[in-house]
BASEDREN-70999 format. One record per residue (C-alpha): residue number from 1; residue in three letters; z, y, x. Coordinates in steps of 0.5 Angstrom, whole numbers, padded with zeros to 4 digits, m for minus. Layout:
BEGIN
@num->NUM residuo->ALA up->Z north->Y east->X $
...
// end
This chain:
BEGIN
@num->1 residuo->UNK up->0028 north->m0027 east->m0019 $
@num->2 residuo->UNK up->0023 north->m0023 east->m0017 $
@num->3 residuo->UNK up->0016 north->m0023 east->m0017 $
@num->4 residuo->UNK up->0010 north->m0020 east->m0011 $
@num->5 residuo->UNK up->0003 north->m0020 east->m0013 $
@num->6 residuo->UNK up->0001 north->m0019 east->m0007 $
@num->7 residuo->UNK up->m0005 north->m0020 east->m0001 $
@num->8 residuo->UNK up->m0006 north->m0016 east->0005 $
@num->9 residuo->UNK up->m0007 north->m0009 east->0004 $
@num->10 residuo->UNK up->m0003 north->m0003 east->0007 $
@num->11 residuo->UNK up->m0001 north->m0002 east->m0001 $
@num->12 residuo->UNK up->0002 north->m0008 east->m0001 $
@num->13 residuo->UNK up->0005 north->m0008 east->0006 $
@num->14 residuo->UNK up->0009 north->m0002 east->0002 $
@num->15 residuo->UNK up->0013 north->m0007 east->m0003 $
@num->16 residuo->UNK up->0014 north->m0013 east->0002 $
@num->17 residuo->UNK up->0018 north->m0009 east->0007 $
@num->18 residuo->UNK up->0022 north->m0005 east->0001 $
@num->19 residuo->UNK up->0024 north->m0013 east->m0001 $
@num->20 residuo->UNK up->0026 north->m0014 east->0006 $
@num->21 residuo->UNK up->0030 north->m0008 east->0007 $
@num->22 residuo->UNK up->0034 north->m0009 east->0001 $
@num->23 residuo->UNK up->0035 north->m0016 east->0000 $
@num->24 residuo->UNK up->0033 north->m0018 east->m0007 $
@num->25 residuo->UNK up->0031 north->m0024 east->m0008 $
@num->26 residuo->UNK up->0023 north->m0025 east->m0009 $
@num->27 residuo->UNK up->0018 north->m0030 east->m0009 $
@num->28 residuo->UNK up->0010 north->m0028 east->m0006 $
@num->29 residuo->UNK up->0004 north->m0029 east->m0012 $
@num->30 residuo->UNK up->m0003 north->m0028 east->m0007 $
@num->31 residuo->UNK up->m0007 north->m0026 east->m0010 $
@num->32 residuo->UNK up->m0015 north->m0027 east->m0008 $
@num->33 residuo->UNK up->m0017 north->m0020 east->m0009 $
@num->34 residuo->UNK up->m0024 north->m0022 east->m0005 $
@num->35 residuo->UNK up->m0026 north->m0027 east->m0010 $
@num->36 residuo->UNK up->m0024 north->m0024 east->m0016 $
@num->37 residuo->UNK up->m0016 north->m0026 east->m0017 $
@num->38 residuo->UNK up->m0015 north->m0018 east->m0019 $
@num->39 residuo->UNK up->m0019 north->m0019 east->m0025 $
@num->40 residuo->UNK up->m0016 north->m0026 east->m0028 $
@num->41 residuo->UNK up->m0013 north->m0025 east->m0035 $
@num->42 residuo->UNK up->m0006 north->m0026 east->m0032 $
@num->43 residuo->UNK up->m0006 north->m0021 east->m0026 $
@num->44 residuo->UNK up->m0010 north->m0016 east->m0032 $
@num->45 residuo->UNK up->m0004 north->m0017 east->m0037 $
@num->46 residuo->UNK up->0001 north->m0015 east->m0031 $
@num->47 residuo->UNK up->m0003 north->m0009 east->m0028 $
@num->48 residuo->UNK up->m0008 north->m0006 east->m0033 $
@num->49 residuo->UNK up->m0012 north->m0003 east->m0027 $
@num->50 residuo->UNK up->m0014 north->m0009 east->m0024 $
@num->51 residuo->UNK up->m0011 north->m0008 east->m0017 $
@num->52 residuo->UNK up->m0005 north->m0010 east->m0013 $
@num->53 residuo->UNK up->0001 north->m0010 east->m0011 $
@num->54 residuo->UNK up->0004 north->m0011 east->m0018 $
@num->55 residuo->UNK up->0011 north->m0013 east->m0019 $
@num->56 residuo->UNK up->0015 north->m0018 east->m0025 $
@num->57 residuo->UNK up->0023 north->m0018 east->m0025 $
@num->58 residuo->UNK up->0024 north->m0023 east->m0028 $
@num->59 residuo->UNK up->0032 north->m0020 east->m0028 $
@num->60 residuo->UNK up->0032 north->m0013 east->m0030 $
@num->61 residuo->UNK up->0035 north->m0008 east->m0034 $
@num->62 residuo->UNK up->0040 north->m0012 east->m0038 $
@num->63 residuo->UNK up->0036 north->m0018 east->m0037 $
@num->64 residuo->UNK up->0030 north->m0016 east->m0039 $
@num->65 residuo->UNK up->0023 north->m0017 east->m0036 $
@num->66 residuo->UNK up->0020 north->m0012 east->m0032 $
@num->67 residuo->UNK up->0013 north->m0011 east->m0030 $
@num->68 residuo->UNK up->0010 north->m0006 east->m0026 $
@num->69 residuo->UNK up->0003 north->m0004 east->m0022 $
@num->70 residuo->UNK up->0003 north->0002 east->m0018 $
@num->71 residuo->UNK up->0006 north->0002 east->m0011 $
@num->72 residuo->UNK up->0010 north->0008 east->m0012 $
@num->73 residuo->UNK up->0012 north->0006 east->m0018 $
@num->74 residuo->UNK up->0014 north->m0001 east->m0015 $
@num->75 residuo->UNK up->0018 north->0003 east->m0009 $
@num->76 residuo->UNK up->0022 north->0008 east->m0014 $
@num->77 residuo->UNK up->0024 north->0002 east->m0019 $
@num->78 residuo->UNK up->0027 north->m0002 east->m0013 $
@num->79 residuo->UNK up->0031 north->0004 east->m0009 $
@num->80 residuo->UNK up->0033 north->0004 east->m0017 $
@num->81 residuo->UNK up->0035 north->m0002 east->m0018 $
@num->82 residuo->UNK up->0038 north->m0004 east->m0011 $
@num->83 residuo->UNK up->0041 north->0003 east->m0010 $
@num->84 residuo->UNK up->0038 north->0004 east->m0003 $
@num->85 residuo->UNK up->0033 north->0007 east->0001 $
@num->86 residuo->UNK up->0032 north->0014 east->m0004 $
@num->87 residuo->UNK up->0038 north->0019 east->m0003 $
@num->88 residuo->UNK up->0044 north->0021 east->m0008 $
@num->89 residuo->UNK up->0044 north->0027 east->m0006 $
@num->90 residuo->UNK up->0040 north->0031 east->m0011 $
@num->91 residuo->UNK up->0036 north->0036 east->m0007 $
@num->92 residuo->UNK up->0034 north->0030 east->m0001 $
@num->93 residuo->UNK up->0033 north->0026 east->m0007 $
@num->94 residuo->UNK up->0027 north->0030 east->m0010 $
@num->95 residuo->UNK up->0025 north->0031 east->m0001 $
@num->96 residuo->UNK up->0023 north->0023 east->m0002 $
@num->97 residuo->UNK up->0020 north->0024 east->m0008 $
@num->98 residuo->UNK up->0016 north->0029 east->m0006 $
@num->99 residuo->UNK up->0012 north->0026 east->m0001 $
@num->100 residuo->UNK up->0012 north->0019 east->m0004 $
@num->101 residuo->UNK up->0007 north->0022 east->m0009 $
@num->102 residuo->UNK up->0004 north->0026 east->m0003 $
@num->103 residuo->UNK up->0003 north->0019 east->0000 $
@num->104 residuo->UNK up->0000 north->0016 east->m0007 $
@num->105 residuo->UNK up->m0004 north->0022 east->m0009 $
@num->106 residuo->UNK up->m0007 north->0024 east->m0002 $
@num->107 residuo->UNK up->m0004 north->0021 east->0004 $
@num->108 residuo->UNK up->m0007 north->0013 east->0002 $
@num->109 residuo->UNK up->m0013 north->0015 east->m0003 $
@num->110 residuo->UNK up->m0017 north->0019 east->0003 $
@num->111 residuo->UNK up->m0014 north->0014 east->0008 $
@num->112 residuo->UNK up->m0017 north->0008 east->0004 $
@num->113 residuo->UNK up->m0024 north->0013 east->0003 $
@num->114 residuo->UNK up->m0024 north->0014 east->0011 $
@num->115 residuo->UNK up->m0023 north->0006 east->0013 $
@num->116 residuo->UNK up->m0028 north->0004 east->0008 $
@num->117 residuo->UNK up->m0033 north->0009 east->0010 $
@num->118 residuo->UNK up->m0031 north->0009 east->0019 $
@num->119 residuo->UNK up->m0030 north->0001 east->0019 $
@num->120 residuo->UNK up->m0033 north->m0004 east->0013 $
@num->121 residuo->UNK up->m0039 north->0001 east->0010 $
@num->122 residuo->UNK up->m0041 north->0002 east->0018 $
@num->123 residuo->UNK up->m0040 north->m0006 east->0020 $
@num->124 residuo->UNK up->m0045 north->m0007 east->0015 $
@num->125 residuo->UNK up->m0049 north->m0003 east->0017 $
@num->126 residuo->UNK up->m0049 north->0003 east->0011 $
@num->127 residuo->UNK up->m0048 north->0009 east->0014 $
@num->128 residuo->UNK up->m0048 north->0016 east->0010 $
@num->129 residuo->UNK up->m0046 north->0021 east->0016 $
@num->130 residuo->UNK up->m0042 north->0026 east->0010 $
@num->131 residuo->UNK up->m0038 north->0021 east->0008 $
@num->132 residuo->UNK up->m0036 north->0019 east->0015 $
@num->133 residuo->UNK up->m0034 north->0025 east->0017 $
@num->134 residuo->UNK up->m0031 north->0028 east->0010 $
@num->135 residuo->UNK up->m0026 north->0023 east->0010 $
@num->136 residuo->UNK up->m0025 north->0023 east->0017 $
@num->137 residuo->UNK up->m0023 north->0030 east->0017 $
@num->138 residuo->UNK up->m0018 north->0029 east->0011 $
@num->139 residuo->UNK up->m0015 north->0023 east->0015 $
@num->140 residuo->UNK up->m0014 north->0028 east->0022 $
@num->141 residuo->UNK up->m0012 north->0034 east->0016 $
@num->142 residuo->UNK up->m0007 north->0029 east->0014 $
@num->143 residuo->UNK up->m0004 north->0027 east->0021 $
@num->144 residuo->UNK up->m0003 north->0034 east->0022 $
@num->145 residuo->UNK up->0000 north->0034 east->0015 $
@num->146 residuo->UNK up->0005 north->0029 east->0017 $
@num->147 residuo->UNK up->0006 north->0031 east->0025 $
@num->148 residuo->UNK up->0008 north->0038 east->0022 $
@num->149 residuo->UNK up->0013 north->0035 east->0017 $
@num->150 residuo->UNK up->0016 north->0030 east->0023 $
@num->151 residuo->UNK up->0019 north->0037 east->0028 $
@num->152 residuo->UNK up->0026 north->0037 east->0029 $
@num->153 residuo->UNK up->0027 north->0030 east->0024 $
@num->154 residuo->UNK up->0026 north->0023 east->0025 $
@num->155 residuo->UNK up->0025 north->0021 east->0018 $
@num->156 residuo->UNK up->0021 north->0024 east->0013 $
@num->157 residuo->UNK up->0026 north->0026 east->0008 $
@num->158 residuo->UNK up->0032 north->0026 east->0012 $
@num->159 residuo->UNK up->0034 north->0020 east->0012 $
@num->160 residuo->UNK up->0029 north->0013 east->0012 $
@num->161 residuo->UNK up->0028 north->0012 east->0005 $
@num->162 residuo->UNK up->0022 north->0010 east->0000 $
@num->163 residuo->UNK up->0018 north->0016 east->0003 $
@num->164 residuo->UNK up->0017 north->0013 east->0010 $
@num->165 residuo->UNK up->0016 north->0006 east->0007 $
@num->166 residuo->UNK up->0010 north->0008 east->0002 $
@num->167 residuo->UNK up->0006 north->0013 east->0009 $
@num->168 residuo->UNK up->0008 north->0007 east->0014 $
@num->169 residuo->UNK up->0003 north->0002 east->0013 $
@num->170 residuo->UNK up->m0003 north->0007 east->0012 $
@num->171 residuo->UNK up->m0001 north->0009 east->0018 $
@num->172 residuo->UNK up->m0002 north->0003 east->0023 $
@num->173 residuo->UNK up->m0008 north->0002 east->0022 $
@num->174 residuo->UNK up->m0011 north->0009 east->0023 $
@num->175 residuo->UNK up->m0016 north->0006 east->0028 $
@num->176 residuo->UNK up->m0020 north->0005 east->0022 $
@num->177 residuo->UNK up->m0019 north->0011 east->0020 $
@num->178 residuo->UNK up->m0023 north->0014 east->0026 $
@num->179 residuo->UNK up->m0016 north->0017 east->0028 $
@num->180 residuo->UNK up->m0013 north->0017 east->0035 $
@num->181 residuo->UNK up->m0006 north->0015 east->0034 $
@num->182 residuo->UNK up->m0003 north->0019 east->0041 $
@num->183 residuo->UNK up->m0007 north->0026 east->0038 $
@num->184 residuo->UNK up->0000 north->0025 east->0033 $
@num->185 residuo->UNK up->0006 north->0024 east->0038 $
@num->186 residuo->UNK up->0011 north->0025 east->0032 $
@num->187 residuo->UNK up->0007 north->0021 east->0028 $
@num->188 residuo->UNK up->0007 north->0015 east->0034 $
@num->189 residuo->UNK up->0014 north->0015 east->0036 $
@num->190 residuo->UNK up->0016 north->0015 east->0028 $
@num->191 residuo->UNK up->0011 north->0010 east->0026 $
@num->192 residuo->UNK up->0014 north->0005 east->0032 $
@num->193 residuo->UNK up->0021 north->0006 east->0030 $
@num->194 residuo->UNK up->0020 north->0003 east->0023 $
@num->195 residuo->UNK up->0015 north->m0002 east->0026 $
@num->196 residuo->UNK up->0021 north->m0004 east->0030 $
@num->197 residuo->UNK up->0025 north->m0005 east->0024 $
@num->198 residuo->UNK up->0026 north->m0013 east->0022 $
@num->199 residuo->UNK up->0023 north->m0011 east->0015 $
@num->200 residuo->UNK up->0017 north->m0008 east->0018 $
@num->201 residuo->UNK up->0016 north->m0015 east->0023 $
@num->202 residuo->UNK up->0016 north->m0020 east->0016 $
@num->203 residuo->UNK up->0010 north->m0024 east->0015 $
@num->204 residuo->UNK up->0008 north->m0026 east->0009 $
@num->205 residuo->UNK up->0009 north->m0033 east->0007 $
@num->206 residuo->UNK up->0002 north->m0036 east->0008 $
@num->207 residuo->UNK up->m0001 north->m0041 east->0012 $
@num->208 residuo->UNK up->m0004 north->m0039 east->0018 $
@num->209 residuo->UNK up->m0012 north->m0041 east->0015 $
@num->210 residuo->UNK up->m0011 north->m0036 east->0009 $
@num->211 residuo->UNK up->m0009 north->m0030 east->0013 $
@num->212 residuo->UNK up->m0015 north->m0031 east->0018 $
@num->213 residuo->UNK up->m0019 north->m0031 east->0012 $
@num->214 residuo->UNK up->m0016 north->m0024 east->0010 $
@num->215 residuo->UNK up->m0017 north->m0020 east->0016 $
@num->216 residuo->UNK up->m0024 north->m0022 east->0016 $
@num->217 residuo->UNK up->m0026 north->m0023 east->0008 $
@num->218 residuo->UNK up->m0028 north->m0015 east->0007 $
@num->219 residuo->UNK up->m0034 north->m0015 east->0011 $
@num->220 residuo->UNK up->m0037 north->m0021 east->0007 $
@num->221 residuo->UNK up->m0042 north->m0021 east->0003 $
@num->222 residuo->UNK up->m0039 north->m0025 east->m0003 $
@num->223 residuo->UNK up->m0033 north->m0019 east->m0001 $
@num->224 residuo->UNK up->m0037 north->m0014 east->m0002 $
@num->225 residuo->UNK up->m0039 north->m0015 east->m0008 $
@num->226 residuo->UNK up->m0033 north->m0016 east->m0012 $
@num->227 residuo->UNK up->m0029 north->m0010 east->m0008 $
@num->228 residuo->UNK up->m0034 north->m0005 east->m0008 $
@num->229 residuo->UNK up->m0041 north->m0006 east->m0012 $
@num->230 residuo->UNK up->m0038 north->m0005 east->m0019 $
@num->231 residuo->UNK up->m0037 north->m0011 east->m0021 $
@num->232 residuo->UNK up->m0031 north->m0010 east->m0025 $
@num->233 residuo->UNK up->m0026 north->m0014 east->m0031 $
@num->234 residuo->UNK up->m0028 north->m0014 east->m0037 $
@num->235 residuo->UNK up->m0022 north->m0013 east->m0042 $
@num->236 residuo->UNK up->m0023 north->m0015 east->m0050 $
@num->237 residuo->UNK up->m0022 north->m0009 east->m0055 $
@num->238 residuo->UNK up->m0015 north->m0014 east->m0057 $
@num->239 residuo->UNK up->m0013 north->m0013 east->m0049 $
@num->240 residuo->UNK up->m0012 north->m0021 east->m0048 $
@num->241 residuo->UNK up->m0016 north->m0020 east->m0041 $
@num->242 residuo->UNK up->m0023 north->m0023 east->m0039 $
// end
């Protein structure tokens, strides 16, 4: 069995439709990050960075334990474990590979930066004009990026795999970027298609009260404080967590 630490975020959304498309077996561990679950002594010892989603498979290689944080990291280990979903060929291999590090290195850091600035710092009332338009101008960089590498193919690296699982999410919620979707037709028209999978319409196991609560939580000031105004975990030098 597996287990998701998992709260609503497009970087989370990665690994729950990657369990979905392959089937494994999973069970969901929310974690609370507006009220400080990331920093829990348990959820640090799993992911040291303090940040979801992280993954324990209690059946890995040769029955052993796994722990993993970072959604590539997750992404890669599952297309391994499942044999799906990352290409035999060695040369498209590498193609997903590619632009999965593209999407953790680039395409979700500035994406994230973008939201933050265009939508929660301006809902609050913070407005800092060159940060806004820094990370909005990298979002619009990085759909043309993506539109570019979408001519004359209906997938990013050939055919649907990691790549396009790990870049979807970011991508549904470009509003928030400051970004008009219909500037990018390639980028629509590929975002729709996996939208339209079973896998990408699954909703996470949890009641409707805690998802409403999820969707608004970033912009209270108790939210605000543990996301974004330094608070952080504190790890003792034996590495036991908070």
């Amino acid at each position: 069995m597996i287990d998701l630490y998992y709260y609503t975020s497009p970087n989370a959304r990665k690994v729950l439709i990657m369990l979905e498309e392959v089937g494994l077996p999973y069970a969901l561990r929310w974690v609370d990050i507006t009220r400080g679950g990331q920093y829990e002594p348990g959820f640090v010892g799993i992911s040291p960075n303090g940040k979801i989603p992280a993954l324990v498979d209690h059946d890995g290689p040769s029955g052993r334990r796994v722990e993993l944080f970072e959604s590539g990291a997750i992404l890669l280990y599952l297309a391994e474990k499942s044999g799906r979903l990352l290409p035999a060929d060695p040369l498209d291999r590498l193609e997903a590979i590619k632009w999965l590090f593209w999407q953790t290195s680039s395409q979700g850091p500035l994406l994230g930066q973008a939201t933050h600035f265009v939508s929660h710092a301006q809902r609050r009332g913070i407005h800092v004009e060159y940060a806004i338009e820094r990370y909005r101008n990298e979002a619009e960089r990085l759909y043309c990026v993506l539109e570019q590498r979408l001519a004359g193919r209906a997938w990013i690296a050939g055919e649907y795999s990691i790549a396009d699982i790990a870049a979807f999410p970011w991508v549904r919620v470009a509003k928030g970027q400051g970004v008009e979707l219909e500037r990018y037709p390639r980028v629509k028209e590929w975002s729709e298609a996996i939208a339209a999978r079973p896998a990408a319409r699954k909703k996470p196991q949890q009641d409707a009260a805690t998802l409403a609560a999820a969707r608004t939580a970033y912009y209270e000031d108790r939210t605000w404080d543990v996301l974004f105004r330094g608070q952080r975990a504190k790890v003792d030098p034996a590495g036991t967590g908070v």
